[in-house]
N, C-alpha and C positions, 0 to 999 in steps of 0.2 A: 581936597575932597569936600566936597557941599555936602553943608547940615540938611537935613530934612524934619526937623525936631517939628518946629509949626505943621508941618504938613501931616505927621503922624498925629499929633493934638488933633487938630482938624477933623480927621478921619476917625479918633475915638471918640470927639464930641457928638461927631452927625451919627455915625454907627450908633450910638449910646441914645442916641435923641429915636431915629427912627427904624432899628432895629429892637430885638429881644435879646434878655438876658438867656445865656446857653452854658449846659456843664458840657466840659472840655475834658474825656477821661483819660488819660497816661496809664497804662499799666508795664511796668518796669520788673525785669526776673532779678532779682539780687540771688546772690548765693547765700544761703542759710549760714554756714562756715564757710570761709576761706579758706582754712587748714582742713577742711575735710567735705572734699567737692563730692563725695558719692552721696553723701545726705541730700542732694539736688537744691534745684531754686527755688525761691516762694516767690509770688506775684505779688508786687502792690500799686495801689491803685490809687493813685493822685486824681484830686479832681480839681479843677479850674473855673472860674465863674468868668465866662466869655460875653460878649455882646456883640451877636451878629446878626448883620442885615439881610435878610433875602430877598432874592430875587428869581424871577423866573426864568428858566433855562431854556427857553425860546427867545425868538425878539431877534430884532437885526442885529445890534453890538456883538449880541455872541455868535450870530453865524458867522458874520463878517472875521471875529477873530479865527474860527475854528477852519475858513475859506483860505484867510492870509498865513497860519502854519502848515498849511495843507497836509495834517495829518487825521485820523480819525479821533475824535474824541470820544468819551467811553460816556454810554447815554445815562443822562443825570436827570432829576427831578427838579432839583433845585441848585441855584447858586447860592451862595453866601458871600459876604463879603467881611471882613473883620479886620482889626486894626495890627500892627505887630505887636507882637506877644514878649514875654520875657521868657517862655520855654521853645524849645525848639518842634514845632508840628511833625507828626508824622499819619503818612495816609493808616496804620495801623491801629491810631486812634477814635475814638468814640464820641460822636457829639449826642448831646442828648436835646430835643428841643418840646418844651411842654410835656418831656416825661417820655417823649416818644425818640427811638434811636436812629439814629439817621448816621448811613455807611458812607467814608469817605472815598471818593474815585478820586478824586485830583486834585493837589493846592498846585496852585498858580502864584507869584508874588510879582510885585510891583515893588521894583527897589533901584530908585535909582541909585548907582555908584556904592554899591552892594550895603545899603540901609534900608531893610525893611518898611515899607511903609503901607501898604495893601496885602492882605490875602485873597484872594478869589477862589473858593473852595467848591467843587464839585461834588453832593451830596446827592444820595439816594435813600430811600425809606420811608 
């Protein structure tokens, strides 16, 4: 299996250089007790200090992608791009950029030979 380690570096240098710092929020149901599930779950909410680069969600690169899967893509405002993470993304999470919340539609990843090395995030708000 091929490292991709440099290449990850790479992408959180330039993401880091010409993108912005973003909060990444997680919120997770734990169960209050284990021994006693009718008390229900509490939310908690992890936050992450992210650096992603945007981009605009027009432009030929992404027609042409959205042409070559030939399915609908769900309409976004903006792209993102971010480096792999140490937590696992989910579209039911919340970015927040300069304070303002921005709804995730779509992660897309870039990995070759299943390593993480790109996100392509599809973002609305």
């Amino acid at each position: 299996m091929a490292r991709y380690d440099s290449a990850i570096a790479m992408a959180k240098r330039l993401i880091a250089k010409d993108g912005m710092q973003c909060v990444w929020k997680k919120e997770v149901l734990t169960p209050i007790d284990v021994t006693k599930p009718w008390l229900g779950d509490t939310v908690v909410v992890t936050n992450h200090n992210v650096d992603i680069c945007f981009v605009p969600a027009s432009g030929g690169l992404f027609e042409l992608i959205k042409f070559i899967q030939g399915t609908e893509s769900p309409a976004v405002t903006t792209n993102g791009l971010m480096a792999a993470q140490t937590f696992e993304l989910l579209k039911t999470d919340l970015v927040t950029r300069s304070g303002d919340p921005l709804k995730i539609e779509y992660i897309n990843t870039l990995k070759p030979n299943d390593q993480v090395v790109l996100y392509i995030l599809g973002l609305t708000g």
